[in-house]
Structures are given as structure tokens and as C-alpha cells.
BALOBA-1460 file (C-alpha; in Angstrom, 3 decimals):
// residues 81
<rec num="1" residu="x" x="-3.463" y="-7.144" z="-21.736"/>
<rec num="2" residu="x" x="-6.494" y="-5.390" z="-21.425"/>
<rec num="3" residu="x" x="-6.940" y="-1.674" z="-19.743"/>
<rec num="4" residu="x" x="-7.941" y="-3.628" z="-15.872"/>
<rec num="5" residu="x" x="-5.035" y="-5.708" z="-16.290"/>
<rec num="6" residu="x" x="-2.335" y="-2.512" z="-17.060"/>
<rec num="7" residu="x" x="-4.147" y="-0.311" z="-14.173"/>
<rec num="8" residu="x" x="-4.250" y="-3.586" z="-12.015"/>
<rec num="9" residu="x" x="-0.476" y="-4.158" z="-12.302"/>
<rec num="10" residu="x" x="0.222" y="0.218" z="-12.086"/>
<rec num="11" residu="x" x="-1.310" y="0.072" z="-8.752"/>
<rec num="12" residu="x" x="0.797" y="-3.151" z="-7.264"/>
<rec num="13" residu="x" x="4.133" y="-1.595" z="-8.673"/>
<rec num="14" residu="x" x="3.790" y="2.368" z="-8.213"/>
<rec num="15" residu="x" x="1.879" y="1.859" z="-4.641"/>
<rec num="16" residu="x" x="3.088" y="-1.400" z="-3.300"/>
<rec num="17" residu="x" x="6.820" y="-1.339" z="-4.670"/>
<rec num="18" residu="x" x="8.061" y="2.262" z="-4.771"/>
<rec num="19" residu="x" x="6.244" y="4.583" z="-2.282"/>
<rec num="20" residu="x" x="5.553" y="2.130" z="0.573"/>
<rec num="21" residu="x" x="8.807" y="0.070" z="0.005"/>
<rec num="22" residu="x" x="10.389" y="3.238" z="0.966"/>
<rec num="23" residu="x" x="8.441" y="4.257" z="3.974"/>
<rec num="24" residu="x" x="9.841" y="1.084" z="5.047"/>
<rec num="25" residu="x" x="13.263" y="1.519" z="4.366"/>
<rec num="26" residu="x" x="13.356" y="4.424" z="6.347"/>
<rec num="27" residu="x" x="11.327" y="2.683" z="9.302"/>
<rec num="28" residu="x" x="14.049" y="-0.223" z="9.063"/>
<rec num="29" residu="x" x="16.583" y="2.888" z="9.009"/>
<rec num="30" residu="x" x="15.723" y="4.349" z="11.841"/>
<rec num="31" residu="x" x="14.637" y="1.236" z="13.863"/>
<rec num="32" residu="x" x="10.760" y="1.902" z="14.250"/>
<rec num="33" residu="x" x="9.301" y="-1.405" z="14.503"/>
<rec num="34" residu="x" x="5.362" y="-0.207" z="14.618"/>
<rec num="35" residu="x" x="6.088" y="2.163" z="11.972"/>
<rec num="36" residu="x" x="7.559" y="-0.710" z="9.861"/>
<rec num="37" residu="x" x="4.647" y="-2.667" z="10.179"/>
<rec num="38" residu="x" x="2.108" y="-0.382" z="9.492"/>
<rec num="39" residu="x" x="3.882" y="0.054" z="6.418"/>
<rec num="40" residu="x" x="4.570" y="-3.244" z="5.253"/>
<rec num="41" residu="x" x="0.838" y="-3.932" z="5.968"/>
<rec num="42" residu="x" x="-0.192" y="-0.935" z="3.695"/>
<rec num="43" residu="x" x="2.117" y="-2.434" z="1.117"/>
<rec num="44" residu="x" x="0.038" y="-5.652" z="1.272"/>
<rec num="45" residu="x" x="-3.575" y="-4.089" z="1.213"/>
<rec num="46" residu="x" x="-2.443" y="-1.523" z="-1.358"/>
<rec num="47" residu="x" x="-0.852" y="-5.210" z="-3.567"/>
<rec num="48" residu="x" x="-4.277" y="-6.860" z="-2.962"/>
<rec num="49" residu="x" x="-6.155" y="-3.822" z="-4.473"/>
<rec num="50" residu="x" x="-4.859" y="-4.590" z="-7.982"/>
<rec num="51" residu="x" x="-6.584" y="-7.860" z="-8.007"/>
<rec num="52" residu="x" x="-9.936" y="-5.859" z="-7.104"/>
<rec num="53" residu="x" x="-9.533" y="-3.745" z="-9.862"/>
<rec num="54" residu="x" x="-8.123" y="-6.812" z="-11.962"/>
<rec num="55" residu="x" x="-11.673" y="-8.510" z="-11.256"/>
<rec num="56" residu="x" x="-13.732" y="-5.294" z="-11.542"/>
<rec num="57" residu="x" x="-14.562" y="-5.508" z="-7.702"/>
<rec num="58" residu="x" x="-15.214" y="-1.406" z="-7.603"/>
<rec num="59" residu="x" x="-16.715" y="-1.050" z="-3.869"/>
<rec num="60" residu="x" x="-13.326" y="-3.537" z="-2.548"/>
<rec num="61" residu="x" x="-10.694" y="-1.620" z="-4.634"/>
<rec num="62" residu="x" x="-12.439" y="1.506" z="-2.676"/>
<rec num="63" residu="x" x="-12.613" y="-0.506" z="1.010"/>
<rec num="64" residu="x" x="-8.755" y="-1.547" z="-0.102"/>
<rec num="65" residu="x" x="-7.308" y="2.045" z="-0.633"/>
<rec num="66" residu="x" x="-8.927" y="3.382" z="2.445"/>
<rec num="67" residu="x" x="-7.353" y="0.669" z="4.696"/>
<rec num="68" residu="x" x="-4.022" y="1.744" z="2.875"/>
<rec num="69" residu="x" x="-4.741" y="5.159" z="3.254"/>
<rec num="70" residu="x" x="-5.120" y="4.373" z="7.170"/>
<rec num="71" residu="x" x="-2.051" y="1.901" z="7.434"/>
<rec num="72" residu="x" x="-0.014" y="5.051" z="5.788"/>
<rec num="73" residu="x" x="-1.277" y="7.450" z="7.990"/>
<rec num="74" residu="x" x="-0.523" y="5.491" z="10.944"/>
<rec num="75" residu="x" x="3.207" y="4.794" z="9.697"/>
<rec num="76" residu="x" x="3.832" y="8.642" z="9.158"/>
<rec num="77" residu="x" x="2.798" y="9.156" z="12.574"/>
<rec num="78" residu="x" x="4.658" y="6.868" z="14.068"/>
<rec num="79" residu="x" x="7.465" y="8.060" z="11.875"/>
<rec num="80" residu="x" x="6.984" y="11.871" z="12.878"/>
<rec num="81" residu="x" x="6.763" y="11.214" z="17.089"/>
């Protein structure tokens, strides 16, 4: 494994996995539907990303994480109202 493929696979475990997986859990906890899928959709752009930087695809990896960074922010409002 080169240094792409250990950032590549960082970014789909720490992102996708652990800090969106439990934005969801609490949507699914507390029965926000829009919330939920905000998440789960930033936990699929945010999975995606690591194959940009997997295939050196700078100006996509940076399109990806602002999408995430969008989906998240819409979640967290969601969960806050």
C-alpha cells in the first residue's frame, strides 16, 4: 500500500464509518427521517471521496468534501429544530 491508498481508506473509515454512522444513529434514535438521510447521503459522498483521492482526482476529492460538508450541515440542522 502506497501513501493514496492508506489516506484513501482513512477517509472512508474515520468519515464514512465513525462520525457520520453516528449522526445517524442518533437520527434513527430520535426518529428524524430527513435528518437520517442527509446523513446517510453524506456518508456515501464522504465513501466515494476515498476513491478520488485513491485515483489522484484532486479538484473531485475537493467537489466531494464540500457536498459532505453540505449533507452534514443540513443533518445538524435538521437535528437541532
Amino acid at each position: 500500500m502506497d501513501n493514496f491508498e492508506k489516506y484513501a481508506l482513512a477517509i472512508m473509515v474515520v468519515f464514512g464509518a465513525l462520525i457520520i454512522g453516528g449522526l445517524m444513529a442518533v437520527h434513527i434514535a430520535w426518529a428524524h427521517k430527513a435528518g437520517f438521510l442527509y446523513a446517510l447521503g453524506a456518508a456515501v459522498v464522504a465513501w466515494s471521496a476515498g476513491f478520488a483521492v485513491l485515483f489522484d482526482k484532486p479538484r473531485l476529492y475537493g467537489l466531494l468534501l464540500l457536498v459532505t460538508t453540505a449533507l452534514i450541515t443540513a443533518s445538524v440542522v435538521v437535528l437541532v429544530r
